[in-house]
C-alpha positions as CSV (number, residue, x, y, z in Angstrom):
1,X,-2.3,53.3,-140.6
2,X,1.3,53.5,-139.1
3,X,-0.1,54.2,-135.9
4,X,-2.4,50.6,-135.8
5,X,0.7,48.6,-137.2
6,X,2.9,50.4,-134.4
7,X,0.4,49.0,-132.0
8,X,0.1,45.6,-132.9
9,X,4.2,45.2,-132.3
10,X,4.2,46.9,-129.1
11,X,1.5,44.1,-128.3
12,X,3.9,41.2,-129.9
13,X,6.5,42.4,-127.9
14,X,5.0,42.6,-124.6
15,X,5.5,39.1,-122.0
16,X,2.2,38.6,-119.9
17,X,2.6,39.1,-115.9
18,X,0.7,36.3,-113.6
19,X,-0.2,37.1,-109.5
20,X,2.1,34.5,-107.0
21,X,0.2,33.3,-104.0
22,X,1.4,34.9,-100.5
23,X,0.8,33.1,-97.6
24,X,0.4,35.6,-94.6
25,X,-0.5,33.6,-91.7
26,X,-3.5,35.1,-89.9
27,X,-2.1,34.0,-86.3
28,X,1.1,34.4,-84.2
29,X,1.2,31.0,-83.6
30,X,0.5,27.9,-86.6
31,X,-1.9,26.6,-83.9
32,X,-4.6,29.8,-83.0
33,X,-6.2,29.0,-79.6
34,X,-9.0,29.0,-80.9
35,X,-12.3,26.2,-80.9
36,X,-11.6,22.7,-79.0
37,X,-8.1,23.3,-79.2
38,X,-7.5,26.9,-77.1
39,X,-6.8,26.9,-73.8
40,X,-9.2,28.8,-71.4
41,X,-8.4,32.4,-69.9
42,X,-8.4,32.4,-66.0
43,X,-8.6,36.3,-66.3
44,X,-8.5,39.7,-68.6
45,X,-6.9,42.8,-68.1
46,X,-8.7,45.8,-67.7
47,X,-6.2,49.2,-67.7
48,X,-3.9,50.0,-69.5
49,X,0.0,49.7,-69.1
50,X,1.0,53.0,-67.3
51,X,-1.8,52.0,-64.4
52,X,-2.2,49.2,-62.1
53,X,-2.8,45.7,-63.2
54,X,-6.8,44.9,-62.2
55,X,-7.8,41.8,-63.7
56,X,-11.4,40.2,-64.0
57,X,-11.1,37.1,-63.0
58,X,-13.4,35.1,-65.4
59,X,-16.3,32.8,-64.4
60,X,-16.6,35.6,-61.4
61,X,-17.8,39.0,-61.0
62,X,-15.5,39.9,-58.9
63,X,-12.1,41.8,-59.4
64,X,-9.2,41.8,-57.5
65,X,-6.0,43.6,-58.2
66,X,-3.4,42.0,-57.9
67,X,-1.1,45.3,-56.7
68,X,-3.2,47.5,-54.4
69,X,-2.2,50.8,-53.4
70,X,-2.0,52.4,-49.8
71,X,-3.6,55.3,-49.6
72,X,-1.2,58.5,-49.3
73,X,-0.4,59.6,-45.7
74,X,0.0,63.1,-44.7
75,X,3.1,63.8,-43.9
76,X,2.2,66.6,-40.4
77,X,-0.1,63.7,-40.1
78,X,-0.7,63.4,-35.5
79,X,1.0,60.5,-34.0
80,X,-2.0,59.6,-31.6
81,X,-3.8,58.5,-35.1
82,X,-5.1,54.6,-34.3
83,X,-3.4,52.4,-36.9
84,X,-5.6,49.6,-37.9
85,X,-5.0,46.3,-39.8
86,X,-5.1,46.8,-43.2
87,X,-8.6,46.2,-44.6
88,X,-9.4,44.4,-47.9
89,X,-10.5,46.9,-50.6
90,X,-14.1,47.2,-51.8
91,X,-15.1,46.1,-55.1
92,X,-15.8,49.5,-56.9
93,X,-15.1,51.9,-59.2
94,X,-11.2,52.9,-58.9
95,X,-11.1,56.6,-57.6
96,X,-8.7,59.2,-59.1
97,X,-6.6,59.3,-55.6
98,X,-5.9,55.7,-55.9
99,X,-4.1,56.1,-59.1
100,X,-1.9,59.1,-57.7
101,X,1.4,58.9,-57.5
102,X,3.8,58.5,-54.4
103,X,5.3,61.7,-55.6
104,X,1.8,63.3,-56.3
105,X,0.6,62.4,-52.9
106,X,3.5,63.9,-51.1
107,X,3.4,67.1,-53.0
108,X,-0.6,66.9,-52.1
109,X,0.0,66.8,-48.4
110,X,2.4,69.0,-48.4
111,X,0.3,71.4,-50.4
112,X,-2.3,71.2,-47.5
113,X,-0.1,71.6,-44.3
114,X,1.0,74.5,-46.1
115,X,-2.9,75.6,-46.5
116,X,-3.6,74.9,-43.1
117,X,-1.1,76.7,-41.7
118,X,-1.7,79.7,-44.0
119,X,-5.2,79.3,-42.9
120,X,-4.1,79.0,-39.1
121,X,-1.9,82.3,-39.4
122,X,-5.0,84.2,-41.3
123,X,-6.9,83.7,-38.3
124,X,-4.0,84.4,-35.6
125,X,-3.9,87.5,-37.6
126,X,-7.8,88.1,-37.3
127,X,-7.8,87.6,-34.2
128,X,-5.0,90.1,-32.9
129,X,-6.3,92.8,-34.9
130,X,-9.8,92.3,-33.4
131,X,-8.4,92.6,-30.0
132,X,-6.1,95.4,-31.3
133,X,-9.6,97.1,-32.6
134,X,-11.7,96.7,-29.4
135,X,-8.9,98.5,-27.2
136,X,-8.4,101.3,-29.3
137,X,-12.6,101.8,-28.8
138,X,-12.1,101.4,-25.1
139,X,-9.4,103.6,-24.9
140,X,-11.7,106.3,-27.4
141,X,-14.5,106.0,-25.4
142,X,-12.7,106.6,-22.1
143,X,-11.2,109.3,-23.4
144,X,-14.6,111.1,-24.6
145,X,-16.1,110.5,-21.2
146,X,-13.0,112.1,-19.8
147,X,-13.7,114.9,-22.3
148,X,-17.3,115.6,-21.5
149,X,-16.7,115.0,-17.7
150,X,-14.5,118.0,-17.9
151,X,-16.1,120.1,-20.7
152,X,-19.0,119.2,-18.1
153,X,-17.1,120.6,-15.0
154,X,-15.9,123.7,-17.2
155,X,-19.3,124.9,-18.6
156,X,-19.6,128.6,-18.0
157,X,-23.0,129.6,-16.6
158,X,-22.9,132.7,-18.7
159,X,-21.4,134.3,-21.7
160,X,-19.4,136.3,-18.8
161,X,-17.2,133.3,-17.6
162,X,-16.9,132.3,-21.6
163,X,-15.9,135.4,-23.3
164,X,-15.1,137.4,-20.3
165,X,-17.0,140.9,-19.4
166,X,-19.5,141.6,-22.0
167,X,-21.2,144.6,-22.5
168,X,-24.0,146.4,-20.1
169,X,-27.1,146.7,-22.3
170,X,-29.4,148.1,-19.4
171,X,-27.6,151.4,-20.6
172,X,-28.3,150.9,-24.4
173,X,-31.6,152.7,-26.0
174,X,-33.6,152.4,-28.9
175,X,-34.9,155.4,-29.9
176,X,-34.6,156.5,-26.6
177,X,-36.8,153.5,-25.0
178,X,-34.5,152.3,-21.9
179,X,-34.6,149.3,-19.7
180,X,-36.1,150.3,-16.3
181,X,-38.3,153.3,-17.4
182,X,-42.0,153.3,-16.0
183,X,-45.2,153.5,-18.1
184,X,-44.9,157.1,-17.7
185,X,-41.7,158.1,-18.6
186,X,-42.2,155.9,-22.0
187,X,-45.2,158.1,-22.8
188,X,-43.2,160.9,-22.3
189,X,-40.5,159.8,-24.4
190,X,-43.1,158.6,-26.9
191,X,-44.4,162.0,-27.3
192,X,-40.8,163.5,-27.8
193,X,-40.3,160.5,-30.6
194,X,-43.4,161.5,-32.4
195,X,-44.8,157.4,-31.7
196,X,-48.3,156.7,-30.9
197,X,-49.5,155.0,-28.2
198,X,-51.9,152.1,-30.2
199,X,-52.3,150.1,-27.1
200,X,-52.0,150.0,-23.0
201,X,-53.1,146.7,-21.7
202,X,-53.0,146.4,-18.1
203,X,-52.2,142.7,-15.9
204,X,-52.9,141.2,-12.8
205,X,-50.2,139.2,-10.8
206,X,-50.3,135.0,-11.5
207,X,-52.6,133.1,-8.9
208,X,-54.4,136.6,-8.3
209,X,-57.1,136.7,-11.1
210,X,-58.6,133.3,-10.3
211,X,-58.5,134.3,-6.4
212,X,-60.7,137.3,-7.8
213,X,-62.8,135.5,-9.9
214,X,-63.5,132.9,-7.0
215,X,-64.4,136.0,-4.9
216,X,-66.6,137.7,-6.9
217,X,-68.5,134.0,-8.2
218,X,-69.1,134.1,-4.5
219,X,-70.6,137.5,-5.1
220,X,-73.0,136.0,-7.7
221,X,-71.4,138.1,-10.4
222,X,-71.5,135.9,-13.3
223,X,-71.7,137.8,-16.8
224,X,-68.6,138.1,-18.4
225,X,-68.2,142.2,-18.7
226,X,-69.7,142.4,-14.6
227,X,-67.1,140.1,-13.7
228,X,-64.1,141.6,-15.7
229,X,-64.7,144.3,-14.0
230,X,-65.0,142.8,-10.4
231,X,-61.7,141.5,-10.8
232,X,-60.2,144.9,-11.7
233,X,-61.9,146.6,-9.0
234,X,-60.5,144.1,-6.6
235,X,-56.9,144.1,-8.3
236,X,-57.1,148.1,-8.1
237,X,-58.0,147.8,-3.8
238,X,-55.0,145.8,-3.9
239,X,-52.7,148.0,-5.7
240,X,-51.6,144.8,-8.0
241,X,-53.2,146.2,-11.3
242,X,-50.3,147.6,-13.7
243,X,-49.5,148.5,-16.9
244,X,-48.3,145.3,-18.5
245,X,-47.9,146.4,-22.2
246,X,-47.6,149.3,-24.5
247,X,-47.5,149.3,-28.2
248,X,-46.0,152.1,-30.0
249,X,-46.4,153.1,-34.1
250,X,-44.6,155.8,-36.3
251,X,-46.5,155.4,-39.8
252,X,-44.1,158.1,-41.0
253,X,-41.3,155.2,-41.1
254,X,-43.3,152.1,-40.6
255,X,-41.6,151.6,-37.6
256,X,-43.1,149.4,-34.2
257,X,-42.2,149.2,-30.9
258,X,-43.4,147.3,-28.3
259,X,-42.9,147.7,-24.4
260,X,-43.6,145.3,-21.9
261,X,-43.3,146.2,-18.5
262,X,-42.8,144.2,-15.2
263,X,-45.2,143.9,-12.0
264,X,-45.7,146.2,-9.0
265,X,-43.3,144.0,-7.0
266,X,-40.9,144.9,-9.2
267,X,-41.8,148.8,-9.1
268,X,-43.4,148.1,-12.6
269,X,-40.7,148.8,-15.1
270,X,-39.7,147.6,-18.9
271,X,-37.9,145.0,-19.4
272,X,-38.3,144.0,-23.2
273,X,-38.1,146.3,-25.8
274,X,-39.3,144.6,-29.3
275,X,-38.6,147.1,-32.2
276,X,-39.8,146.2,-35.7
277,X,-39.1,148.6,-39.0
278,X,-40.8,146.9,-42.1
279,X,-39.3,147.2,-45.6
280,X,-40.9,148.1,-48.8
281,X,-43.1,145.2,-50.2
282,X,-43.6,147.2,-53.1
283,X,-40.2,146.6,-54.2
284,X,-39.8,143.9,-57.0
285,X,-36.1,142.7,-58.2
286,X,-34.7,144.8,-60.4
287,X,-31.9,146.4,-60.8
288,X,-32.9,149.7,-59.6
289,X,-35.2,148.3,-56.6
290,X,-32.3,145.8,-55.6
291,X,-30.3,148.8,-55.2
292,X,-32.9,150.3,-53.2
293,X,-32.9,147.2,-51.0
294,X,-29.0,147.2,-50.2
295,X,-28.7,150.9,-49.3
296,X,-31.6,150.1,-46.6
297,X,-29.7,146.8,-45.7
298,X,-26.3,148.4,-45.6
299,X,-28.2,151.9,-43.7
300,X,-29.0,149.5,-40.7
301,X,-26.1,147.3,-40.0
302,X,-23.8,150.9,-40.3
303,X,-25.9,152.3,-37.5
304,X,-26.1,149.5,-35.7
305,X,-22.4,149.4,-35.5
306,X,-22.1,153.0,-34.7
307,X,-24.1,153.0,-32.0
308,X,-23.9,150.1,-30.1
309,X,-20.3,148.8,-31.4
310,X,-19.5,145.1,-32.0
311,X,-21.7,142.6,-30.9
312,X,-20.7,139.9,-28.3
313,X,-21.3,137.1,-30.1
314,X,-21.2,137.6,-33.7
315,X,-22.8,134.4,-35.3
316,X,-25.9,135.5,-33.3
317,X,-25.3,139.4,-33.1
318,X,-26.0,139.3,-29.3
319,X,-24.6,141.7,-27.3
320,X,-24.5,141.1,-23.7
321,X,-25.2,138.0,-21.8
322,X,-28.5,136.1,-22.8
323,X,-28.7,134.6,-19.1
324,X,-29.4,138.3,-17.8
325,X,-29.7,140.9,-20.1
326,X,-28.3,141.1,-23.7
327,X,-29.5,142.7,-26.8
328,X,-30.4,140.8,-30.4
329,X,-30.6,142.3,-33.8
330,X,-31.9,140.7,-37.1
331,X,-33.0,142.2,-41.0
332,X,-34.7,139.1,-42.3
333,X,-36.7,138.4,-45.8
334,X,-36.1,140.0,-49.0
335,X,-38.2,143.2,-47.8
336,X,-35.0,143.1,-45.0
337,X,-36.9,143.7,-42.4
338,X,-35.2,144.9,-39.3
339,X,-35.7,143.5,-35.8
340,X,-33.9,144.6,-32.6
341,X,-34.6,142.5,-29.3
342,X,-34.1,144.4,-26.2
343,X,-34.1,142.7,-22.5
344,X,-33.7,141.9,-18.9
345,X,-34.7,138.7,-17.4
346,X,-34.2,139.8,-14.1
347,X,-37.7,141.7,-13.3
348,X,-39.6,139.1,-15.1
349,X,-37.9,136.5,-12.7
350,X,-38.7,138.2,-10.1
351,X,-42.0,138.8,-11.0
352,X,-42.7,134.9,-10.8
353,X,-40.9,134.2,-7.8
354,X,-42.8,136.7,-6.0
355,X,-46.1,135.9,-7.4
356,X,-45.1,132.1,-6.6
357,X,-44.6,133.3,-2.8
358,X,-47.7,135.3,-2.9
359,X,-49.9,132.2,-3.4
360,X,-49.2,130.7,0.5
361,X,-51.2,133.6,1.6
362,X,-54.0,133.8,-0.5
363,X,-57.4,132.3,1.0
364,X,-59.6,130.5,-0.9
365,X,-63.1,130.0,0.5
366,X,-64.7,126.3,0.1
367,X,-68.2,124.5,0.0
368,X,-67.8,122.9,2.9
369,X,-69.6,123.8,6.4
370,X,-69.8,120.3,7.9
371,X,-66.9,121.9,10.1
372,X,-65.1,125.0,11.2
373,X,-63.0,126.4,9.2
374,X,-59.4,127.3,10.5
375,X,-58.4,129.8,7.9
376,X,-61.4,131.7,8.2
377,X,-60.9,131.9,12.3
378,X,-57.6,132.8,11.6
379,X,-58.8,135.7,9.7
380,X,-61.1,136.6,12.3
C-alpha cells in the first residue's frame, strides 16, 4: 500500500516534457537548383582530386581534359629522334602511364638506361668469353696435332727401339722343343720327353697345289683320293712336300704341344711352339680343392720365372719382340690352365714371300688352240 501511494506523488510531482521543432535546411543554399529554377551543368567531373581534372562535357559524348599530360621522355633518349607537333589526344580509356608522375617517369627511364646498359655489358661479356673459348680450342687442337705429328714421327717399329734390347727367345725351350729344330730332331727329342707323336701333317707351298691339281685334271684324274695323291706325287718330284705340323701328347700330365714347322725354302724348321697343360676339371671350390688350385697356379708362374726370368712387357708377359720373335705365357679359367706361345715370324715370312715369287714361274696350261702358245714354245 505504501508503495502505490509513493507512486502516485512521484507522478504529481513530475512536469511533462514536449519535442521543439528543428529546422535543418536540406540545402546549402535557401534556393536548391533544383526544377525550373536550377541552372544547367555545362560539365561533370570524372576523377578524383589527387588525378587530373577530365570533365564530360554534357549534351556530348566526348571528353576533353582540360590539363593533358606529355608523355615522359627518356632521358639517354637519341637526338636524331623527329619531333613532331603535338597531336590531340584520343578519346579513350586513360592508361596507367599517363597518370605517372614527373618524378615516376624519370626514375622509370632511368631504371631502363640502367637495364639497357646492364643488358649491353652482359652481352660484351658473352661475347669476349666466346672468342676467349674458341682460341683456347684452336690453340688445344694445334697442340694435339703437334702431339700426334711427333708421337707419329717417334713410333718405334719394335719393342727394341721402345724398351731397348729385349731378350733372344730363339734360345729359349720348352721342354726342350727349340726354335729352328727340323721334324727330325723334334722326334728325337720327343722320344727323350716321353711325348707322343698324335699327328704329322705334311704341306705343299701356296700357288703349288692348284698348279697340281690343274695338272693332274689335265690327266683326267678326277676322284678325290686319286687326285690327293697326284698332287703329292707331283709335290714329292719337286721336293716341295714337308712336314708342316706335329702334334705331341703326354697323358701322364695332360700336357700338349704343338709344332709347326716352316717350308723347304726355309730349310723346313719350327717356328711356333704352342704348349697347353690342362688343369683338373674335377676340382669344385672348396676349401681344400682351392688350395689345390693355387699351389698349381703359384707352381707355374715360379717356374716360369726361374727359367726364363722377367718378362719384357709385363701387362702382356711377352718376352722378346712380337715384331720378330717373342714368347707369350697365360693360365686362364678357374681350371688355370696354362698356355705358353713360342715363335718366330721370320721363316713364316719368308715362306710367303718366296711362294709369292715362285708364282711368276709356274705355267698354267689353257683351253685355247686358236693360236700358238708362247709359254709352251718357250718351254720347248
Amino acid at each position: 500500500m505504501k508503495k502505490l501511494y509513493l507512486t502516485a506523488v512521484l507522478m504529481l510531482l513530475a512536469s511533462p516534457v514536449f519535442a521543439e521543432e528543428v529546422d535543418i535546411p536540406l540545402f546549402e543554399e535557401d534556393t536548391p537548383n533544383l526544377g525550373r529554377q536550377s541552372k544547367p551543368q555545362d560539365n561533370i567531373v570524372l576523377t578524383p582530386d589527387e588525378l587530373p581534372d577530365v570533365r564530360v562535357q554534357l549534351g556530348s559524348n566526348k571528353i576533353k581534359p582540360e590539363q593533358p599530360r606529355k608523355a615522359p621522355q627518356a632521358t639517354n633518349a637519341p637526338t636524331d629522334v623527329n619531333t613532331e607537333p603535338e597531336q590531340p589526344i584520343n578519346r579513350r580509356p586513360i592508361q596507367l602511364g599517363e597518370r605517372m608522375s614527373k618524378e615516376q617517369s624519370d626514375k622509370m627511364s632511368q631504371q631502363l638506361s640502367d637495364e639497357i646498359q646492364r643488358y649491353q655489358e652482359a652481352q660484351a661479356r658473352q661475347e669476349l668469353e666466346k672468342a676467349i673459348k674458341e682460341a683456347q680450342q684452336k690453340k688445344e687442337a694445334a697442340e694435339r696435332a703437334e702431339l700426334a705429328k711427333t708421337t707419329t714421327e717417334k713410333m718405334p717399329d719394335s719393342l727394341l727401339d721402345l724398351f731397348g734390347k729385349t731378350q733372344d727367345v730363339r734360345a729359349f725351350d720348352v721342354s726342350g722343343f727349340e726354335l729352328g729344330m727340323t721334324p727330325a730332331e723334334v722326334v728325337e727329342v720327343a722320344q727323350n720327353q716321353r711325348y707322343a707323336i698324335v699327328r704329322v701333317e705334311h704341306g705343299i707351298p701356296l700357288h703349288r697345289t692348284s698348279l697340281y691339281e690343274h695338272r693332274c685334271r689335265q690327266a683326267q684324274v678326277h676322284r678325290p683320293n686319286d687326285l690327293q695323291s697326284c698332287i703329292i706325287e707331283q709335290a714329292k718330284e719337286d721336293e716341295v712336300y714337308y712336314v708342316s705340323s706335329m702334334t705331341l701328347e703326354k697323358p701322364s700330365t695332360a700336357e700338349k704341344m704343338q709344332i709347326l714347322f716352316s717350308s723347304m725354302a726355309t730349310d723346313n724348321t719350327a717356328y711356333k711352339i704352342y704348349y697347353e697343360n690342362e688343369g683338373d676339371n674335377s676340382l669344385n671350390f672348396t676349401r681344400k680343392n682351392l688350395a689345390k688350385k693355387i699351389r698349381r697356379r703359384d707352381a707355374f708362374w715360379k717356374l716360369i720365372y726361374d727359367t726364363y726370368g722377367a718378362p719384357d712387357d709385363r701387362e702382356n708377359m711377352v718376352w722378346g719382340d712380337p715384331q720378330t720373335a717373342y714368347m707369350r705365357v697365360a693360365m686362364q679359367g678357374s681350371n688355370y690352365n696354362a698356355y705358353i706361345i713360342l715363335e718366330d715370324r721370320e721363316p713364316h715370312d719368308q715362306d710367303y714371300i718366296d711362294a709369292t715369287e715362285q708364282k711368276e714361274d709356274l705355267r698354267y696350261k689353257h683351253p685355247f688352240t686358236f693360236a700358238a702358245d708362247p709359254d709352251a714354245e718357250d718351254e720347248d
